[in-house]
C-alpha positions as CSV (number, residue, x, y, z in Angstrom):
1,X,29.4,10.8,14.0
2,X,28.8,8.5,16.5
3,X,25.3,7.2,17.2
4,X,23.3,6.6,20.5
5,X,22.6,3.2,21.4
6,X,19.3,2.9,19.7
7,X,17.4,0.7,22.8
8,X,18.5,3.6,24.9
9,X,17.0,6.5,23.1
10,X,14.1,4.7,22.5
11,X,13.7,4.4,26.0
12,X,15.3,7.3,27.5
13,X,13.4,9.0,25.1
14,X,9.6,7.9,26.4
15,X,10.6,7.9,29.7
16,X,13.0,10.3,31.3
17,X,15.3,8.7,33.9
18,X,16.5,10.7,36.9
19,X,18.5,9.9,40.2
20,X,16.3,11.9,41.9
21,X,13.0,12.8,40.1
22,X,10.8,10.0,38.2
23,X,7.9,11.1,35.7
24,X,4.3,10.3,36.5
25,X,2.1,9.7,33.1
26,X,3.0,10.1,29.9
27,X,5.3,12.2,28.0
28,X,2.3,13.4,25.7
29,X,-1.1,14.4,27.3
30,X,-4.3,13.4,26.2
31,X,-6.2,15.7,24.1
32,X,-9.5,16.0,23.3
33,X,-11.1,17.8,20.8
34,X,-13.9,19.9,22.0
35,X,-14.9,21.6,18.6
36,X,-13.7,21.8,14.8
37,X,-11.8,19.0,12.4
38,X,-8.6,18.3,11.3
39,X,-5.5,15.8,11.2
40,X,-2.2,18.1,11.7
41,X,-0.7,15.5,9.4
42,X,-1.3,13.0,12.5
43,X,-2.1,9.4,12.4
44,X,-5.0,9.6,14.8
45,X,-5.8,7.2,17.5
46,X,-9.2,7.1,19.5
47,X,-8.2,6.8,22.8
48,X,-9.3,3.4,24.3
49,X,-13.7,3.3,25.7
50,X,-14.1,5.9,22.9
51,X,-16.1,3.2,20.2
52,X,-18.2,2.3,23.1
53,X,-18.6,6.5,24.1
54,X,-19.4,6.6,20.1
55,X,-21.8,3.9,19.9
56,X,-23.9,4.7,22.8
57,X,-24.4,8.6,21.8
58,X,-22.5,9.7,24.7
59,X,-19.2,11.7,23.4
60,X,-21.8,14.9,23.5
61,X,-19.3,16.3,20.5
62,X,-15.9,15.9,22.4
63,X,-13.8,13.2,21.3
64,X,-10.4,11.7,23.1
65,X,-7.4,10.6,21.4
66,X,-4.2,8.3,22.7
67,X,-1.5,10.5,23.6
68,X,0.5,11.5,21.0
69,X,-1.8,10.8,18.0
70,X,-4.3,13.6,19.0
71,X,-4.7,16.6,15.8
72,X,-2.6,19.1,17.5
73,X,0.6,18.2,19.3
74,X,1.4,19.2,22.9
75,X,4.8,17.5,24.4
76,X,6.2,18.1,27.8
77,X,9.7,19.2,27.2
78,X,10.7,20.5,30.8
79,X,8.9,18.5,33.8
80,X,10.2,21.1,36.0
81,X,8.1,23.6,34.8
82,X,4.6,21.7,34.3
83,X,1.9,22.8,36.6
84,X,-1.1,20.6,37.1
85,X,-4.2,22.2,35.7
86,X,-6.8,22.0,32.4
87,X,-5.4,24.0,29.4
88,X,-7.3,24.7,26.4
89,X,-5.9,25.4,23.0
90,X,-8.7,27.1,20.8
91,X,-8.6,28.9,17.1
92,X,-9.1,32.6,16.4
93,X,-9.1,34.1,13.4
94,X,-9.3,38.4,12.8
95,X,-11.8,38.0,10.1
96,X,-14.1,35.7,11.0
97,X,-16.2,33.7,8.8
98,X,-17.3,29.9,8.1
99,X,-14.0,29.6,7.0
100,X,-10.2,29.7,8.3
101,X,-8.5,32.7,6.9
102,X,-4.7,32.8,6.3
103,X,-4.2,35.0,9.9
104,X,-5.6,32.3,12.1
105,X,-3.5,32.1,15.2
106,X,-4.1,29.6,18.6
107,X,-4.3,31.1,22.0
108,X,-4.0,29.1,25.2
109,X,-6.3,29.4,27.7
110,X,-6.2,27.6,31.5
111,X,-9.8,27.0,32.4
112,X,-10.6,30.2,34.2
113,X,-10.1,31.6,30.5
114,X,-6.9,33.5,31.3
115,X,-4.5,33.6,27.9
116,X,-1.6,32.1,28.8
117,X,-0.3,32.1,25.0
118,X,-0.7,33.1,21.5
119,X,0.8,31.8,18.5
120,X,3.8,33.7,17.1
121,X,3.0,32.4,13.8
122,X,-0.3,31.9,11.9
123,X,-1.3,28.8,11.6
124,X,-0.5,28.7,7.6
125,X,3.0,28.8,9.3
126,X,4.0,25.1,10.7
127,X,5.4,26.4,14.2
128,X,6.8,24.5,17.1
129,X,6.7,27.1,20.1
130,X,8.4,26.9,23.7
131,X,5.5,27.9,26.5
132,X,8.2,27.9,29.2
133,X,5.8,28.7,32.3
134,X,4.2,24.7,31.4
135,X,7.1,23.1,30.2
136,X,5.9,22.3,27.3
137,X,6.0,22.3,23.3
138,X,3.0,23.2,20.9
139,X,3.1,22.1,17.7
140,X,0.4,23.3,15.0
141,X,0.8,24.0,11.1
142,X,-2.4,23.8,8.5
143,X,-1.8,21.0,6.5
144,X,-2.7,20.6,2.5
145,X,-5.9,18.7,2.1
146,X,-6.1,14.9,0.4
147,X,-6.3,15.6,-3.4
148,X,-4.3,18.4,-3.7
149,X,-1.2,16.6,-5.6
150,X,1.0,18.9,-3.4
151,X,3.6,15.7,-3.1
152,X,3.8,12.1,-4.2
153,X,1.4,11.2,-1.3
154,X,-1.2,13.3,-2.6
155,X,-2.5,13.4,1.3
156,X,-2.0,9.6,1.9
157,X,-1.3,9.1,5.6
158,X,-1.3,5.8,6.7
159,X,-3.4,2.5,6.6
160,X,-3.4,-0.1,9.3
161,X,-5.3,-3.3,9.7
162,X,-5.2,-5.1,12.9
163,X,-6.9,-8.4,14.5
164,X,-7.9,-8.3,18.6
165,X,-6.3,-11.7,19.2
166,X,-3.0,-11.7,17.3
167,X,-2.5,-15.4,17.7
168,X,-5.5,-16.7,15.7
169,X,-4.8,-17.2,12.1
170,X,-5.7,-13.9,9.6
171,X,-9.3,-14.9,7.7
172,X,-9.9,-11.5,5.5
173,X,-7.7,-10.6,3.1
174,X,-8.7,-7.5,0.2
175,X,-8.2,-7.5,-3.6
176,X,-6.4,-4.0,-4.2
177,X,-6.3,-2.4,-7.5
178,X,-4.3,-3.4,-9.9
179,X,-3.9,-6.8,-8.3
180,X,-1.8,-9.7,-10.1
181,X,-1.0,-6.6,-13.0
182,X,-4.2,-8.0,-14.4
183,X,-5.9,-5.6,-16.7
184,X,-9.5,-7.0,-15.8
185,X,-8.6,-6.0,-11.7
186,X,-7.8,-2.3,-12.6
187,X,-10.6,-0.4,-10.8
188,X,-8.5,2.6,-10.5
189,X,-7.3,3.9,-14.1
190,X,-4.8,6.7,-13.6
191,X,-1.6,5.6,-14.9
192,X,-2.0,7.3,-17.9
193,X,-3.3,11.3,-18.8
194,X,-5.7,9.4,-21.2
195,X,-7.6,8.3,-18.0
196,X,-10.4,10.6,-16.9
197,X,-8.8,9.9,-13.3
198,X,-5.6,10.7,-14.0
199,X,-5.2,14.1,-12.3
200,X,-7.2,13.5,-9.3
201,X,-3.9,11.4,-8.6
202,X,-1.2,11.2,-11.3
203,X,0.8,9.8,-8.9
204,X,-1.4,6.3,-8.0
205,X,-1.0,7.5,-4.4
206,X,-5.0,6.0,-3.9
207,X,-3.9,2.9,-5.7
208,X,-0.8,1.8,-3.2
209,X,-1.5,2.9,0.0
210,X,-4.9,0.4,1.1
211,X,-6.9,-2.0,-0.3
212,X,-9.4,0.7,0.5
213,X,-9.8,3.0,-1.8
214,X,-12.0,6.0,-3.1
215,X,-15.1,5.3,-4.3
216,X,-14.9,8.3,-7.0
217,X,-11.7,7.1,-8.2
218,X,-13.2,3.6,-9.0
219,X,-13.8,2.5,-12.9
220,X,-17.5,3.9,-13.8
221,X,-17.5,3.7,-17.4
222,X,-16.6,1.1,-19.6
223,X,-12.8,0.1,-20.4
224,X,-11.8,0.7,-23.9
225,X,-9.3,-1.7,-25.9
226,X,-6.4,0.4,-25.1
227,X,-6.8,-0.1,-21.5
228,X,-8.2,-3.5,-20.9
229,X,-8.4,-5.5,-24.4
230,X,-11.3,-7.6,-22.6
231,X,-13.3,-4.4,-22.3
232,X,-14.7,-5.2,-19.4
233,X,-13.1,-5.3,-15.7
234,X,-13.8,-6.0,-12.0
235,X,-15.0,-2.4,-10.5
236,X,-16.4,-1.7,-7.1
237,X,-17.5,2.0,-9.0
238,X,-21.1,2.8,-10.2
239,X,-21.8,1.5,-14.1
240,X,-24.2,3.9,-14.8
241,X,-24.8,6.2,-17.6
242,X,-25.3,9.1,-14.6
243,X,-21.9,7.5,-12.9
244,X,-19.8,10.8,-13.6
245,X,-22.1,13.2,-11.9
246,X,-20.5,11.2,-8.3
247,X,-17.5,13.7,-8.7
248,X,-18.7,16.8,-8.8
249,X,-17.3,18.7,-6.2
250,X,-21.1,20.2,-6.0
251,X,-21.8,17.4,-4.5
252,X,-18.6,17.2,-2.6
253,X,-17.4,14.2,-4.5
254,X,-14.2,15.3,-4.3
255,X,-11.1,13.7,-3.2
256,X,-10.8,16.4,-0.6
257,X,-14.1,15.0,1.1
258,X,-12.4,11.6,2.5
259,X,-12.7,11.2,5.3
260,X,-10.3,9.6,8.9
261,X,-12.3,6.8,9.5
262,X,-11.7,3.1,11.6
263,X,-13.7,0.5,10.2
264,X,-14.6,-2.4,13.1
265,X,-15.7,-6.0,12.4
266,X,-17.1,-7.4,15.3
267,X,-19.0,-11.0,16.3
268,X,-20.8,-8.3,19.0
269,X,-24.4,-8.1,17.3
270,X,-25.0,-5.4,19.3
271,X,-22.5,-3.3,17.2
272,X,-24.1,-4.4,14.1
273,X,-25.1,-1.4,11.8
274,X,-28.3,-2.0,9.8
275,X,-27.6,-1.0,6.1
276,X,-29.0,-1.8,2.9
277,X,-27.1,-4.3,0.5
278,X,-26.8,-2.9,-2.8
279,X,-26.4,-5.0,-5.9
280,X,-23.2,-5.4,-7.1
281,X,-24.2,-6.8,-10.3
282,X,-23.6,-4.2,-13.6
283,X,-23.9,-4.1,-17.0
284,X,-20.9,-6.0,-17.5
285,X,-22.9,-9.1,-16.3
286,X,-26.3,-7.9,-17.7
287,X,-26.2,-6.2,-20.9
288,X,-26.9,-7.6,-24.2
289,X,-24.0,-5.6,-26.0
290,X,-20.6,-6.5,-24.0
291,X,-22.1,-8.3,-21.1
292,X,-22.9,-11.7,-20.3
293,X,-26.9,-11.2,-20.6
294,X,-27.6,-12.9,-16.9
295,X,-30.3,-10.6,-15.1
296,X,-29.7,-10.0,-11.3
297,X,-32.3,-10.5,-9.2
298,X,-35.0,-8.2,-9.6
299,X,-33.7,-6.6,-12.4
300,X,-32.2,-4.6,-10.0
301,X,-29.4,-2.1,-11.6
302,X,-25.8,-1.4,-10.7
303,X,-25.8,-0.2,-6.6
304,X,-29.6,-0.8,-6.3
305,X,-31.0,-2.0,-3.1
306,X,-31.4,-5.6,-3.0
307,X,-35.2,-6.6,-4.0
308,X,-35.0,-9.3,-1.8
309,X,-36.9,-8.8,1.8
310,X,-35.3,-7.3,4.7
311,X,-33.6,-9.3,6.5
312,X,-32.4,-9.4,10.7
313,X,-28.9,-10.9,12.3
314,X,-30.2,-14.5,13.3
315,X,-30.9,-17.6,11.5
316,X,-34.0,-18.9,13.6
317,X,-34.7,-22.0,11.9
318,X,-31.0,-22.6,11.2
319,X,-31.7,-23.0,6.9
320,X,-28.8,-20.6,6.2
321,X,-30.0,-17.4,5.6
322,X,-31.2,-14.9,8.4
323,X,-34.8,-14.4,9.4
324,X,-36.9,-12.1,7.7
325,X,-37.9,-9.0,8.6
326,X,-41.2,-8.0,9.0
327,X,-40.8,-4.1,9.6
328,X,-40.9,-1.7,7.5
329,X,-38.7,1.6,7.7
330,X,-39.6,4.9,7.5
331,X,-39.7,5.6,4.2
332,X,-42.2,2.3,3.7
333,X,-39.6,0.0,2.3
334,X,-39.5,-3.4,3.4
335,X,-37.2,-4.9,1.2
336,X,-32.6,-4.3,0.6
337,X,-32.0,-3.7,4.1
338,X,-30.1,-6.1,6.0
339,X,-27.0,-6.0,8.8
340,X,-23.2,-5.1,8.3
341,X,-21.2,-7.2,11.0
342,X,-19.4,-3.8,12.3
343,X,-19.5,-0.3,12.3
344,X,-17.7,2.8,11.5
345,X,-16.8,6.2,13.5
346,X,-15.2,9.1,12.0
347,X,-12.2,10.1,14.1
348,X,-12.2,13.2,13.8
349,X,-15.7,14.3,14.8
350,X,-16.7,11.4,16.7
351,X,-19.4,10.3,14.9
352,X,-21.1,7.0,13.8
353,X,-21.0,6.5,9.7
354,X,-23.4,4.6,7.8
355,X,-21.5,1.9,6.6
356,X,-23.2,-0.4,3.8
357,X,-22.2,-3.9,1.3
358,X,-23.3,-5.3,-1.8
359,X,-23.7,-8.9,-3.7
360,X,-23.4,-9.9,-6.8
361,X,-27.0,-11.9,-7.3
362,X,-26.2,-12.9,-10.9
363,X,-25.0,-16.0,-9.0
364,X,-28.3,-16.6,-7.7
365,X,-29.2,-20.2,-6.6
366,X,-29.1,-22.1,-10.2
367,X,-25.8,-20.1,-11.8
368,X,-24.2,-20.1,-8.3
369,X,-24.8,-23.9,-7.5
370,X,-23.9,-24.6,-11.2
371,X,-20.7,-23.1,-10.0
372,X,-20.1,-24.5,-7.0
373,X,-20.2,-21.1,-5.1
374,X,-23.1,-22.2,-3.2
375,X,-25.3,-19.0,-2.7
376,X,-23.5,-16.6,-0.7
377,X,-23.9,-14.0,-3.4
378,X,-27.5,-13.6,-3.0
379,X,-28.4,-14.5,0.8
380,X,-28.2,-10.8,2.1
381,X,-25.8,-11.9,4.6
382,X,-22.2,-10.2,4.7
383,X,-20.0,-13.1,4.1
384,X,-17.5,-12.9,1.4
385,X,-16.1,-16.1,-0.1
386,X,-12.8,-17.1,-1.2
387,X,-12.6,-17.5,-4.3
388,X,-11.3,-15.2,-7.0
389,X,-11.2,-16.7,-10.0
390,X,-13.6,-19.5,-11.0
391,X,-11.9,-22.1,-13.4
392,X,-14.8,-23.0,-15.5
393,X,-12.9,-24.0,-18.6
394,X,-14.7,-22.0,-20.4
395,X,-14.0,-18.9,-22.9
396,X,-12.9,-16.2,-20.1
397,X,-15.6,-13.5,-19.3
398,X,-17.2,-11.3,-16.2
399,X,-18.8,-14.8,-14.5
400,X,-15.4,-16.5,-13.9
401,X,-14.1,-13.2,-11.8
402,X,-16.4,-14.2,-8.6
403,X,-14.3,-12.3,-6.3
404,X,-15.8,-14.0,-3.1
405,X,-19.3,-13.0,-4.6
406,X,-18.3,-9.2,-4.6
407,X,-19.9,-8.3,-1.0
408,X,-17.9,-5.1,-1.8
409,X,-17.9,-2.4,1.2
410,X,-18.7,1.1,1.3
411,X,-18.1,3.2,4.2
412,X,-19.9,6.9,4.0
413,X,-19.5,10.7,5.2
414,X,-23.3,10.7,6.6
415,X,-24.1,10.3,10.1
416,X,-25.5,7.1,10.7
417,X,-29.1,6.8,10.7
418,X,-29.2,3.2,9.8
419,X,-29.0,4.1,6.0
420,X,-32.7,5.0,6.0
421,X,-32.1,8.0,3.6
422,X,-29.4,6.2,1.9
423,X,-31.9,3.1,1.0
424,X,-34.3,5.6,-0.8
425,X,-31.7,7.3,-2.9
426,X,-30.2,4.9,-4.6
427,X,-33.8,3.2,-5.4
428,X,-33.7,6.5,-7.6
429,X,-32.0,6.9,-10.9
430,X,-30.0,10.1,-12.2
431,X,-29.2,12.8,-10.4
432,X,-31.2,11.7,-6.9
433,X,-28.5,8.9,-6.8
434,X,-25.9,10.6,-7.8
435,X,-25.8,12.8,-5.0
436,X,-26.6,9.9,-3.1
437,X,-23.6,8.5,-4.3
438,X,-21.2,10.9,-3.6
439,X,-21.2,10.9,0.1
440,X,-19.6,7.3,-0.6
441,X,-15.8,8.0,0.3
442,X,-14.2,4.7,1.0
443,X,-15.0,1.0,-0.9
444,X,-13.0,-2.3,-0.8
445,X,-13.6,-6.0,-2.1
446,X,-13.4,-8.3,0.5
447,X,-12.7,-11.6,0.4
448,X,-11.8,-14.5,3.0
449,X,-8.6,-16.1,3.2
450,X,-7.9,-19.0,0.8
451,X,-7.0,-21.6,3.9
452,X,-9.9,-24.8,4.4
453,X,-9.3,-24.2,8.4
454,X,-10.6,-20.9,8.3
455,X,-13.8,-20.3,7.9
456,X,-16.7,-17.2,9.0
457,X,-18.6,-18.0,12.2
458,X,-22.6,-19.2,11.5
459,X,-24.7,-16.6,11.5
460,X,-25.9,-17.2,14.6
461,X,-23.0,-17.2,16.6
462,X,-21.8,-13.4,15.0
463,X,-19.5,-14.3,11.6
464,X,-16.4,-12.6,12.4
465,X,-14.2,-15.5,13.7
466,X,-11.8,-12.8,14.8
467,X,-12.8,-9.0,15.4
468,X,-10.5,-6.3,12.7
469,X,-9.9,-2.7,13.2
470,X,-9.0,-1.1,9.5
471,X,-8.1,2.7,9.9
472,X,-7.7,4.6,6.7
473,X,-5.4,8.5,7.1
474,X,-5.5,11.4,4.9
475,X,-4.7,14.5,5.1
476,X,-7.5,16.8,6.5
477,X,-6.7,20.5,6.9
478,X,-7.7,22.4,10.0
479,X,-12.0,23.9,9.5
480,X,-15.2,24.7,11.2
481,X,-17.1,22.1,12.6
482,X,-19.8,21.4,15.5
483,X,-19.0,19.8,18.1
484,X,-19.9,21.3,21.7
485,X,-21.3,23.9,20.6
486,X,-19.1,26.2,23.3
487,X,-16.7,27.7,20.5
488,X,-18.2,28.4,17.8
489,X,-17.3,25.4,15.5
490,X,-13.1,26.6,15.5
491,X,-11.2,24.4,16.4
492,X,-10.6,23.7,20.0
493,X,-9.0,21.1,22.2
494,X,-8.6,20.7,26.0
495,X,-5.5,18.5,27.6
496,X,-4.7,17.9,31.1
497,X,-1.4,18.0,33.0
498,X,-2.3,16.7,36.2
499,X,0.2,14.1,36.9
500,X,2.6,15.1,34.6
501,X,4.9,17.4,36.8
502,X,7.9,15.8,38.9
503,X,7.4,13.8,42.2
504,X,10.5,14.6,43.9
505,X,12.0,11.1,45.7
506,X,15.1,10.8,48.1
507,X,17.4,8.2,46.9
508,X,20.8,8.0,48.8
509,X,24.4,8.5,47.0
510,X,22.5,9.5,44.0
511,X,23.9,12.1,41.5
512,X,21.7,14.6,40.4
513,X,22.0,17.5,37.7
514,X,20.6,20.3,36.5
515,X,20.4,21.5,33.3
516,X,19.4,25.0,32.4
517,X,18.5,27.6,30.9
518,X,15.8,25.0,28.4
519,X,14.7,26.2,26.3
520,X,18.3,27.4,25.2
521,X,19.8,29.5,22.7
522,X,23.4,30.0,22.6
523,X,24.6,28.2,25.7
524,X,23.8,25.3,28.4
525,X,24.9,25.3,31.9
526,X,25.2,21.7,33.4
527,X,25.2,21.7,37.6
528,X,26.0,18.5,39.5
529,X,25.1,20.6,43.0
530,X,28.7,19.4,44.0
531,X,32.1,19.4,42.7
532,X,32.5,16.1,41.3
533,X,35.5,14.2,40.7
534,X,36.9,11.9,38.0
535,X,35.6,12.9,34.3
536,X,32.4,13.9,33.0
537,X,31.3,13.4,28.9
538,X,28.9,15.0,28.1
539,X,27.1,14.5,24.0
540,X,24.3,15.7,22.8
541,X,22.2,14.1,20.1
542,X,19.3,14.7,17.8
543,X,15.9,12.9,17.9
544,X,17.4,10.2,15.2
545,X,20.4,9.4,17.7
546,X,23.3,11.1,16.1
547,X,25.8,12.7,18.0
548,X,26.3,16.8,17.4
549,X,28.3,17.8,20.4
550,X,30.5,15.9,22.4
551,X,32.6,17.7,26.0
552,X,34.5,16.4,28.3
553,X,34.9,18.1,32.1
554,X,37.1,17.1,34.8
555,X,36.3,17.7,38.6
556,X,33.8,20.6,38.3
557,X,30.8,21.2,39.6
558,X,29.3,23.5,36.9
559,X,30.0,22.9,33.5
560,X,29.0,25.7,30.2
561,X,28.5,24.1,26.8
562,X,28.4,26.3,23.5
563,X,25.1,24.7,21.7
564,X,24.8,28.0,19.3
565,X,25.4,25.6,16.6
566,X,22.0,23.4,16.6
567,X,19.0,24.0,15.1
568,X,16.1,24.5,17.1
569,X,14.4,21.6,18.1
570,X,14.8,19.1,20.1
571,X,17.6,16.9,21.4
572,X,18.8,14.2,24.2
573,X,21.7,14.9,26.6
574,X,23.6,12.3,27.4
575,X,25.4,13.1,30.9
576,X,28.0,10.1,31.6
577,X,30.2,9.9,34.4
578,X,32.1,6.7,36.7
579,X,28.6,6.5,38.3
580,X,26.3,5.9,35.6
581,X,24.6,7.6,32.9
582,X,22.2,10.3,32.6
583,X,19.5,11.2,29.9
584,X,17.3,14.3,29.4
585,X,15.9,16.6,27.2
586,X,16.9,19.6,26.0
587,X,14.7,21.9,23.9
588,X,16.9,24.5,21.7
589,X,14.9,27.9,20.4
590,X,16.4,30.6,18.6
């Protein structure tokens, strides 16, 4: 079969080209969601001012997304047909409850409330359906949830990791699990059925798809011979007796809790998100049995706050570690609390997440200078080093794997209150921090990159020499949740077509065709208007540019073509004559 220039489809394909009629705005209209959560299997982008909207307290529960990477999708498929105007696409379900039942359908609405449209299918059903009077396609199907092992993906989406000035060199880099195929840097063990990990994902989906992974799939308990013959290992994860109690689902430590979140690090102190810094230290550095015997600072234990004062973002007196801080929160602690240099936002609800680090202060100023690691691992300031592995020359244990002083990062499912409630949980022991624990979704070990050019910024002038956006996807199904308060927690989105429709512009000796009926079934009609001579080819082609019909006409004016034979969906016609060449869009529906 032949196949469509690909530059052309690309194009052709964002942008209709017509002799006579041009588009105005994009092919996708913004959504935003008004009320409820859920991905639609999407990659979700924020659409752009939404951080700041986020960050100042000002989305009032309705969040925007980039066209085309919204939770629901809306295309225009006939510009013809669009009429300018707010639309609303909301959830109703015939047995309501806090819950989605199996005959949820969506209704459209325009904003005097008029249905305009109801689903033909539930939305257990994926259905793409033709709303002809708009010109336009609605897509909506419930989705599985991450953790449900219902494919290889086991509700992976996508990762991305991007820098705001693409020309600088890259300084952060991650160590993912498994890295080097080193036993001692295997923090999530579910290769094997013998793993107590294994069937929250048999298939390592968690382990491949970031350098971010979930924090109740990391290593809690101590590696036996048959998976790490050291017996010990590098593990962002809680080493604690009480460590398992993290993933019970009645504490929604669950894989299905993940959330969408984008993680920003920014040299804008404003941004900053106060947090307490945990101690990254465990028991493979402390304890007397199969640890190294070194005390961290304090005594503090495995994810403790820091018992080092509370610190602020500036280094007054320039002596390398950031002014103290003399407040005290509201809980009356004055000490672990300190600044992450970023924030994070949960894309699908809009909110601001409490987002926290640790340090390993087992390299504390004598074992860390006896190093040569100077102290970064103790000076509650974010600021990971680069250095992995520390050749000491010395019989191999927990102290040579520095890992950039393991400033690991935990991003939570809590709204952000500057981890107040956070801080005086995990100063608790058992089940108090447990459940503390679990709203801990996302965790990484960060590092800098191994380059003597590149280096963090001083404190003072913001450390991040180059501001990252990470975004971590997984699969969220389609639920209840707050957000305007104006539908009842379904889920409910409002899109806009105004300047979507045609602008109709004279252009002389142009050609100009129609094409109709579209949505089609059985048959297309193509008019020219006039009775054209010379030959006319006419193809039509799927959305991955492979020809399925090809026709040729000779001096006619209207032209039929049999299209029984496609599937429904959608496809590009490709309209060529001695004049030029033609593209649009036709949407076939049984």
């Amino acid at each position: 079969m032949k196949k469509i220039c690909f530059s052309i489809l690309v194009i052709l394909s964002a942008v209709m080209i017509h002799a006579q009629t041009i588009m105005q705005g994009p092919e996708y209209p913004v959504i935003t969601r008004l009320e409820g959560v859920g991905a639609g299997e999407n990659f979700l982008e924020l659409a752009d001012g939404e951080y700041d909207k986020i960050l100042g307290e000002s989305t009032y529960g309705e969040v925007t997304y980039k066209p085309g990477a919204a939770p629901i999708r809306v295309e225009v498929v006939d510009l013809s047909a669009t009429k300018d105007g707010k639309y609303f696409i909301t959830f109703v379900d015939s047995f309501p409850s806090d819950t989605l039942s199996l005959s949820t359908r969506w209704i459209l609405l325009n904003e005097s409330g008029d249905t305009l449209a109801i689903a033909d299918q539930p939305i257990e059903q994926f259905n793409e359906q033709i709303i002809a009077d708009l010109g336009i396609s609605v897509r909506i199907g419930q989705s599985d949830d991450a953790g449900d092992n219902e494919d290889t993906s086991n509700g992976t989406i996508g990762y991305s990791f991007t820098y705001s000035d693409t020309v600088q060199s890259p300084w952060l880099s991650f160590i993912p699990d498994d890295y080097a195929g080193v036993p001692f840097i295997n923090f999530i063990q579910t290769e094997l059925p013998i793993y107590h990990n294994f069937f929250l994902d048999p298939f390592q989906a968690y382990s491949n798809f970031a350098p971010w992974v979930p924090f109740i799939l990391t290593d809690k308990i101590r590696d036996e011979p048959a998976e790490n013959p050291l017996g010990w290992n590098l593990t962002p994860g809680w080493m604690d007796p009480a460590a398992s109690l993290i993933a019970s689902p009645q504490f929604g430590g669950v894989l299905q809790s993940l959330n969408n979140v984008d993680i920003i690090l920014t040299a804008d102190t404003s941004k900053w998100s106060r947090c307490v810094v945990v101690e990254t230290g465990n028991v493979y550095y402390t304890g007397p049995d199969y640890g190294i015997g070194l005390p961290t600072e304090g005594n503090k234990k495995s994810l403790q706050p820091r018992s080092k004062p509370s610190v602020g973002k500036y280094d007054a007196d320039n002596d390398g570690y950031p002014d103290l801080d003399s407040s005290v929160d509201d809980n009356g602690f004055s000490t672990g609390m300190g600044w992450f240099p970023g924030y994070a936002v949960d894309v699908e609800t809009g909110e601001r997440l409490n987002i926290f680090f640790g340090e390993n202060s087992v390299y504390d100023e004598f074992v860390g200078a006896g190093l040569n690691v100077g102290d970064i691992a103790h000076d509650m300031i974010w600021n990971p080093g680069k250095q992995i592995i520390l050749p000491t020359g010395i019989e191999f244990t927990p102290i040579e794997v520095f890992a950039g002083g393991q400033q690991y990062v935990y991003v939570t499912r809590t709204k952000y209150d500057a981890c107040q409630a956070l801080r005086r949980d995990l100063d608790r022991t058992g089940l108090v921090k447990a459940r503390a624990l679990a709203n801990v979704t996302w965790c990484s070990i960060p590092i800098t990159i191994d380059d003597p050019t590149i280096d963090l910024l001083p404190l003072n002038e913001g450390l991040i020499p180059n501001d990252v956006t990470i975004k971590l996807r997984v699969d969220n199904p389609y639920q209840l949740a707050t957000g305007t308060e104006q539908y009842n927690d379904y889920p409910t989105y409002r899109f806009e077509l105004e300047g979507i429709s045609l602008t109709e512009e004279p252009v002389s000796n142009a050609s100009s065709f129609s094409l109709t009926p579209n949505p089609a079934n059985n048959s297309i009609t193509i008019d020219t208007k006039i009775n054209r001579p010379g030959n006319i080819s006419i193809s039509i082609f799927n959305t991955d540019g492979i020809e399925m019909l090809t026709k040729k006409f000779s001096n006619l004016e209207k032209m039929v073509m049999d299209v029984s034979s496609l599937m429904p969906g959608m496809y590009l016609v490709e309209i060529c004559t001695s004049e030029g060449r033609e593209i649009k869009k036709l949407m076939i529906q049984k």
